[in-house]
N, C-alpha and C positions, 0 to 999 in steps of 0.2 A: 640550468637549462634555459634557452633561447627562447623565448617567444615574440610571436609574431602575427601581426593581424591576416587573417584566412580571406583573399581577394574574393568580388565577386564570381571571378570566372573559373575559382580554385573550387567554388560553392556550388555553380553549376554542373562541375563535375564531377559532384560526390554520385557515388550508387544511393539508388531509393534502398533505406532501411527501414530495420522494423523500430516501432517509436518507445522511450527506456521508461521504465515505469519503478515504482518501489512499492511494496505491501509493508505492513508492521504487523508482528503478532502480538501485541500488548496485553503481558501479564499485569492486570490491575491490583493495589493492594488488600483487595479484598478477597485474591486468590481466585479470581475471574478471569476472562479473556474479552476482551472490549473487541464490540463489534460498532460498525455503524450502519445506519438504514440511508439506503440512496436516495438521493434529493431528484435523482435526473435520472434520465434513461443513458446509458441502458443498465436494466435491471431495475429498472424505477422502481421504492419501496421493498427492496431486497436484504437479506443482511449480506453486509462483508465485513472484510478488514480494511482500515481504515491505510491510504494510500492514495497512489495517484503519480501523475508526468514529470520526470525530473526536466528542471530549467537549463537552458542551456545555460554553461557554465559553473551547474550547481556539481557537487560530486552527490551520490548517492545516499551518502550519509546523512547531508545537509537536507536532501529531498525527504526521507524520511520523518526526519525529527522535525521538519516543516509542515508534513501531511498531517500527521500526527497531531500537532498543535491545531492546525487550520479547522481539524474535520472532529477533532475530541474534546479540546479545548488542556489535554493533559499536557505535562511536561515530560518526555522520556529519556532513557538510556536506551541505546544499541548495547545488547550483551553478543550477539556474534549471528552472523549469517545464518538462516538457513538454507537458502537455494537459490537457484537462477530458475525461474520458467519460461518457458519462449515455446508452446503449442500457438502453430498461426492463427488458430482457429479459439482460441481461451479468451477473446475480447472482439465482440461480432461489430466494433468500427475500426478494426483492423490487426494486422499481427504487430501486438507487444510482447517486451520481450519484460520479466520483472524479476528485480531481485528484491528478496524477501528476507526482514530482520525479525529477528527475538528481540523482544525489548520488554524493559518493566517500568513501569508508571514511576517519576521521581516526583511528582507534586500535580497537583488537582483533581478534580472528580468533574467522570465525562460529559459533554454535553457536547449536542451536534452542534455544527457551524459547515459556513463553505458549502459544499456539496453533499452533505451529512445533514441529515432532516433531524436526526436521532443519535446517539450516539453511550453505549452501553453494555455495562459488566456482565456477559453470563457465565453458569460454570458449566464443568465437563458435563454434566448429567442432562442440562437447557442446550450445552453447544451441537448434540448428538441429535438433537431434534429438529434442528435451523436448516433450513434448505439455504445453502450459502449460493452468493451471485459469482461467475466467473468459473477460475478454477479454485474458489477459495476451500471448498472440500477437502481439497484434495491435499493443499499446505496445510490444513487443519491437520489432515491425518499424518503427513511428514513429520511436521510438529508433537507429534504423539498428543495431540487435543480432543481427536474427535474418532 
């Protein structure tokens, strides 16, 4: 396949979209789900899942297993999608749209970094109690987690 560098003027004339985002639902080996508490607003001091804005250029995969390390300090695998979400209203500095992976912990134990103040294994019976930030409930419960 051809590629080819995208002009300024090709750039000025894309449509405003919504901006690509990736979540991980990280099965830890301790039979937990790794959450992390937010370093920033919004949601400052919240739990989620540990995620965040893919790079241009990155594929989503790359974004993931990047977040992932940034914000948990773990090493993971992608075992297989769970969803795409894109409510314009699920991230109040604007409509993202995120695809969201199952993954299990291949090496380390959590610890926040990045944008993660926190970062840490609950299981089902602590995950059902957590007021999650975002739409992260709601991929909980997709996930058959919560």
């Amino acid at each position: 396949m051809l590629k080819r560098s995208v002009t300024e003027k090709e750039k000025q004339m894309r449509p405003q979209t919504p901006a690509l985002t990736v979540d991980a639902v990280i099965n830890h080996t301790d039979g937990g789900i790794i959450l992390i508490k937010r370093g920033h607003e919004p949601f400052k001091d919240c739990w989620a899942l540990p995620g965040g804005f893919v790079d241009i250029g990155e594929t989503v995969e790359d974004a993931c297993i990047r977040e992932a390390k940034e914000e948990t300090g773990l090493d993971i695998r992608i075992d297989k999608l769970l969803g795409v979400y894109s409510d314009p209203t699920r991230d109040p500095r604007g409509h993202t749209v995120s695809v969201v992976f199952l993954c299990t912990t291949v090496s380390g134990e959590p610890v926040g970094g990045d944008d993660a103040s926190l970062a840490q294994s609950f299981n089902r019976e602590e995950m059902g109690k957590i007021d999650l930030a975002f739409d992260h409930k709601e991929i909980m419960s997709d996930a058959g987690m919560h």
